[in-house]
C-alpha positions in Angstrom: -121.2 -79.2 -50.0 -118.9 -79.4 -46.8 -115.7 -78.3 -49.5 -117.0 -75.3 -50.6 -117.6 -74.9 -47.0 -114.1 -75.7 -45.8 -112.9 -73.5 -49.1 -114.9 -70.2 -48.1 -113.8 -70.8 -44.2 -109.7 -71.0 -45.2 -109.2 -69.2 -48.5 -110.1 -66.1 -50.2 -113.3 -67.6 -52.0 -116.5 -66.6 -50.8 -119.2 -68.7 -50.7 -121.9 -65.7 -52.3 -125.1 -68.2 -52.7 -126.4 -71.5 -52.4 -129.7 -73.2 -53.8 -130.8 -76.3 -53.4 -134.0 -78.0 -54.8 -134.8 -82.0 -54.6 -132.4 -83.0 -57.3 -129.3 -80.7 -57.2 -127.2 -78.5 -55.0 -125.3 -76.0 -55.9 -123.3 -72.5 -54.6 -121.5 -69.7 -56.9 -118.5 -69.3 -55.4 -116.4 -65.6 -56.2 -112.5 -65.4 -55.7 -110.3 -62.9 -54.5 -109.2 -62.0 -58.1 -112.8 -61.2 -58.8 -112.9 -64.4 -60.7 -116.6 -66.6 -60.5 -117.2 -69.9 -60.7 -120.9 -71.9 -60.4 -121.0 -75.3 -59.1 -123.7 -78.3 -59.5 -123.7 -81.3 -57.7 -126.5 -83.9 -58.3 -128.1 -85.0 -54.9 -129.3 -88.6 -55.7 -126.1 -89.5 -57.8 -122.9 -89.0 -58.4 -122.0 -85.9 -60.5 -120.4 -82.1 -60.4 -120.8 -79.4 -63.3 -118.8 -75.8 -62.7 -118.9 -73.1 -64.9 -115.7 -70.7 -64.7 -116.2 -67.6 -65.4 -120.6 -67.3 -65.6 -121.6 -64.8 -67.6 -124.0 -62.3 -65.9 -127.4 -64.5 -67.0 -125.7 -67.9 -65.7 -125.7 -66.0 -62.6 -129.1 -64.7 -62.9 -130.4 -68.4 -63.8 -128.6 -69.8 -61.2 -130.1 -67.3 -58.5 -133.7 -67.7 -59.6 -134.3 -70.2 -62.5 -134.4 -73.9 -62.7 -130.8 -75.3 -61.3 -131.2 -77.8 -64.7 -130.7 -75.5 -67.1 -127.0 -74.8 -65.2 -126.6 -78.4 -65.2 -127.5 -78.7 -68.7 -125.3 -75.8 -70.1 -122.9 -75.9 -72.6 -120.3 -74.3 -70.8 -120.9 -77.2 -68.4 -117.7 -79.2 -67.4 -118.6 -82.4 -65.7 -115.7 -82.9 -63.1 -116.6 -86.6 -63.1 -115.0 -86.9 -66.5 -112.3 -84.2 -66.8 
């Protein structure tokens, strides 16, 4: 995830965790404005899901649950298709 890298080193976003297991990658990223945003990469394939704006469980479930289930949410955009 070398652009959320570059993002946290030049902007106001920090980078506030990362998780990784052997499938996906992903980092919950909070902006200046107090403004959160999840992002889900797949590792073995092309494809990125954010969620803007996580409600408290996304965060939760992103922290400590299975990275799928953030994949897999209905709030889910895929950035491959938007």
């Amino acid at each position: 995830m070398r652009l959320l890298e570059l993002m946290a080193d030049h902007t106001d976003v920090t980078l506030e965790t990362r998780r990784e297991d052997p499938c996906l990658q992903g980092a919950l990223l909070t902006f200046r404005s107090g403004r959160r945003l999840i992002i889900v990469e797949r590792t073995y394939r092309e494809g990125v899901v954010a969620i803007l704006d996580p409600t408290e469980e996304e965060i939760a479930t992103f922290r400590r649950d299975d990275l799928w289930k953030i994949w897999n949410s209905e709030k889910g955009v895929d950035l491959a298709v938007v």
